[in-house]
C-alpha positions in Angstrom: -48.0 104.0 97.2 -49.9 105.7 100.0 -53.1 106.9 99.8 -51.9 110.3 101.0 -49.1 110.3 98.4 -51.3 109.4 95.4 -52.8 112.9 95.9 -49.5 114.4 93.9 -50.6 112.2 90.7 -54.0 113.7 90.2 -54.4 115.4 87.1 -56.8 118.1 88.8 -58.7 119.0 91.7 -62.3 119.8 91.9 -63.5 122.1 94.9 -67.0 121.4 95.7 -69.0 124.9 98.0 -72.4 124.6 98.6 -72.8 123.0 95.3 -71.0 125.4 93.5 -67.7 123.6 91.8 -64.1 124.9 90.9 -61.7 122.7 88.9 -57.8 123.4 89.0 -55.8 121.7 86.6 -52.3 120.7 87.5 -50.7 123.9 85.6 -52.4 126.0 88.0 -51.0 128.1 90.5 -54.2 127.3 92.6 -53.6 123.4 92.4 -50.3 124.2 93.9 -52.0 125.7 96.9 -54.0 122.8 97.2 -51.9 120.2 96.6 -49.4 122.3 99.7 -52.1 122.4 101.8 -53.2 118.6 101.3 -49.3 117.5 102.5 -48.8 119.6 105.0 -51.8 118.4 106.8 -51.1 114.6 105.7 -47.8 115.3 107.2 -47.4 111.6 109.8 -51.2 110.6 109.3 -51.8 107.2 109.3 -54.1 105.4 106.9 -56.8 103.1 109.2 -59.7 100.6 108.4 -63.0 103.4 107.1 -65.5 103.8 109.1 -68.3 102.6 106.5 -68.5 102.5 102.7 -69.8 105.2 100.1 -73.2 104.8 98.3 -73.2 107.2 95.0 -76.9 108.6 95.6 -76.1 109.2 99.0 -72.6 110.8 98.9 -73.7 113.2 95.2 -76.4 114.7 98.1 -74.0 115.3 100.6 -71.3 116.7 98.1 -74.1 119.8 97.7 -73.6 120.9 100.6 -70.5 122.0 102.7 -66.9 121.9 101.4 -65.5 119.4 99.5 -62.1 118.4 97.6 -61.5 115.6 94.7 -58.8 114.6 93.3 -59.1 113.5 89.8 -56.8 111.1 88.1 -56.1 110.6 84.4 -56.2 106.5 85.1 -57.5 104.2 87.3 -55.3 103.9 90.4 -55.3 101.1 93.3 -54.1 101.6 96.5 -54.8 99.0 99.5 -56.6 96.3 96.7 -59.4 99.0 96.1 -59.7 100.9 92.7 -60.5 104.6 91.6 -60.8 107.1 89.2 -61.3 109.9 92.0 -60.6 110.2 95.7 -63.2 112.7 97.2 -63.4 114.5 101.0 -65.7 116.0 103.0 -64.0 119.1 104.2 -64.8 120.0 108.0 -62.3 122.2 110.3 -62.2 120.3 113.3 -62.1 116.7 111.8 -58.9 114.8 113.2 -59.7 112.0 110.4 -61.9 111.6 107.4 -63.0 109.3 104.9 -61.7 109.5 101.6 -64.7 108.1 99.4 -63.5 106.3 95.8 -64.9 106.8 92.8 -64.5 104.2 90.0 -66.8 102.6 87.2 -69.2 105.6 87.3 -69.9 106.2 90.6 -68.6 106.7 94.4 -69.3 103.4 95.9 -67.5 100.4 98.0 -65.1 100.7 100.7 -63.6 103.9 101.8 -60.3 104.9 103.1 -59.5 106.7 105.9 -56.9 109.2 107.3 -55.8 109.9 110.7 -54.7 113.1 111.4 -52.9 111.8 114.5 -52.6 115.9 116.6 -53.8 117.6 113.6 -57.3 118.4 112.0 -58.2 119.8 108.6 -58.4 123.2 109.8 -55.4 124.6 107.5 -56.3 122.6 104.4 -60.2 124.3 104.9 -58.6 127.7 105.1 -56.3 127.0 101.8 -59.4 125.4 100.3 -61.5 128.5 101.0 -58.4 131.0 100.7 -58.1 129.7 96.9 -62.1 129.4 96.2 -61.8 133.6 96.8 -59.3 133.9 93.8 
């Protein structure tokens, strides 16, 4: 499975503003949004090598600040040789690829995977993000 794909499987998603944090299971309307807005923007991206790896101390601070999305899974999942538990993103309009940081055996740490947007950004799935934060 893709890494994009694997999204669909997550139990819930987690919506991380400013530090503030909103979980939508998957009998939610709102995970619906989400999970929409996620594919549409996924739509012909193509997975690449990560820029760098996550390091849990490091990436818990960054989560505090910004917007954020995780997707939490009921079971660990492995996609590309690398395990998780959680796939998490830093949320930022004009990004035309990201890294989606794992987290598995307590922490976010080890090699990341990464999305390229190809001629599209994350400036839709921001707006659903924030649109469903307002509910």
């Amino acid at each position: 499975m893709m890494i994009e794909k694997v999204a669909s499987e997550a139990q819930a998603i987690r919506i991380y503003q400013d530090g503030a944090i909103r979980e939508y299971g998957r009998e939610s309307t709102q995970y619906g949004q989400i999970l929409r807005g996620w594919e549409a923007m996924t739509s012909g991206a193509n997975e690449m090598p990560a820029f760098g790896v996550s390091i849990d101390e490091w990436t818990q601070k960054q989560r505090q600040e910004g917007l954020w999305a995780e997707f939490l899974f009921d079971e660990e999942y492995t996609v590309s040789e690398m395990p998780f538990e959680r796939l998490l993103i830093c949320c930022k309009e004009e990004y035309s690829g990201f890294n989606i940081e794992r987290y598995y055996e307590g922490g976010y740490r080890g090699r990341c995977y990464y999305l390229d947007l190809r001629e599209n950004t994350m400036q839709g799935f921001c707006e659903c993000l924030k649109r469903v934060w307002k509910e």
